[in-house]
C-alpha positions in Angstrom: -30.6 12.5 2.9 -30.6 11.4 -0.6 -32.3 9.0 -1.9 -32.5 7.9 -6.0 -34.9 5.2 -7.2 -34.8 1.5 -6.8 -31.9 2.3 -3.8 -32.7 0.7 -0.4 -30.9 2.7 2.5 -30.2 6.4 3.3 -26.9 8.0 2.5 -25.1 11.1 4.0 -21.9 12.3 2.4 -19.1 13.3 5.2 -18.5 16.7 6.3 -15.2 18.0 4.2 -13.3 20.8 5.9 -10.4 22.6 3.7 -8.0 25.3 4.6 -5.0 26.9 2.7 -2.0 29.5 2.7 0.3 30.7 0.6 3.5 32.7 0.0 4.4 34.8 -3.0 7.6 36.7 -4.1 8.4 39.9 -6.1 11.6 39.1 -7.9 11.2 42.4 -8.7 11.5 44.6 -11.9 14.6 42.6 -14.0 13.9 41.5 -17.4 11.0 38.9 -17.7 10.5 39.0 -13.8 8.0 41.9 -13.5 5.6 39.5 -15.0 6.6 36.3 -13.2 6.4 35.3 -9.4 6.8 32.5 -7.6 4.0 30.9 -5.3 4.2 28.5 -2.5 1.4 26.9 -0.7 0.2 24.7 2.0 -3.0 22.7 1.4 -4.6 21.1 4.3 -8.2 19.0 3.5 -10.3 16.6 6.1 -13.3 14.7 5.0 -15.8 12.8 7.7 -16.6 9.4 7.0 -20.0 8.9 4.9 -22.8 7.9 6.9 -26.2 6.1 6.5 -27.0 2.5 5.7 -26.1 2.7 1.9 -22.6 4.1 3.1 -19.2 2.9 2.2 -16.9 2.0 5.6 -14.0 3.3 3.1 -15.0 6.5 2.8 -12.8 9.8 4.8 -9.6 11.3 4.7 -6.6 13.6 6.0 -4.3 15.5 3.3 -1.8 17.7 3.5 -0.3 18.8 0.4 2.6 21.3 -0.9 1.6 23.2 -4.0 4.8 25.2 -5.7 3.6 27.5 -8.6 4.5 30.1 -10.5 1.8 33.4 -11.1 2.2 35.5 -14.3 1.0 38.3 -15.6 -0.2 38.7 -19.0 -1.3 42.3 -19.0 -3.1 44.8 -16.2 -6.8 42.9 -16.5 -5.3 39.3 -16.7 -3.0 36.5 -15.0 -2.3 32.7 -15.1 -1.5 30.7 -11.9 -0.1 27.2 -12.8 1.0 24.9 -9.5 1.5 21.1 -8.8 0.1 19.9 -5.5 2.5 17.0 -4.1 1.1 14.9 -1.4 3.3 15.7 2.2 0.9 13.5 4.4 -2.2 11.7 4.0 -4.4 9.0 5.2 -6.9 8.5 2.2 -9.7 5.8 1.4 -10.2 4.4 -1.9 -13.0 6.4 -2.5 -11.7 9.9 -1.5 -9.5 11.1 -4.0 -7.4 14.5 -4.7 -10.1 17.1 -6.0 -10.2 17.1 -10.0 -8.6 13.4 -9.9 -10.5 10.2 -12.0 -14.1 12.5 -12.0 -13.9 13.2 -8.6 
């Protein structure tokens, strides 16, 4: 439990369960495309309801999401991934949010 002074109740955040896969391709040696490759993922995430006295009733979630990205190499020792994860399904709360999104 976790408790802060001057609060009155108990509070238990939800359990959060999060899973992932992904695909990548070699497009193979042509031109710029040694360095570049494509990346395709699916993002699944499933968060509890928060529990205790001081809990909010809007609080869980169910998200699917599709992440298309691109990975490049920069050298031997060094790479950037960049993707954008779009929303396929989901049943979300007001306060469960996408990871990274308003402070989250």
């Amino acid at each position: 439990m976790f408790t802060r002074d001057g609060a009155t109740g108990s509070y238990r955040p939800g359990s959060e369960a999060d899973a992932g896969a992904g695909l990548t391709y070699d497009l193979g040696k042509a031109a710029v495309f040694d360095r570049i490759a494509p990346v395709l993922q699916l993002l699944g995430s499933w968060r509890v309801r928060d529990s205790g006295t001081a809990a909010s009733l809007n609080s869980g979630c169910r998200r699917l999401l599709i992440a298309p990205g691109v990975n490049v190499r920069i050298d031997n020792k060094a790479r950037i991934f960049l993707d954008a994860e779009v929303p396929v399904l989901q049943y979300v709360k007001p306060t469960c949010r996408p990871p990274g999104m308003w402070g989250s």
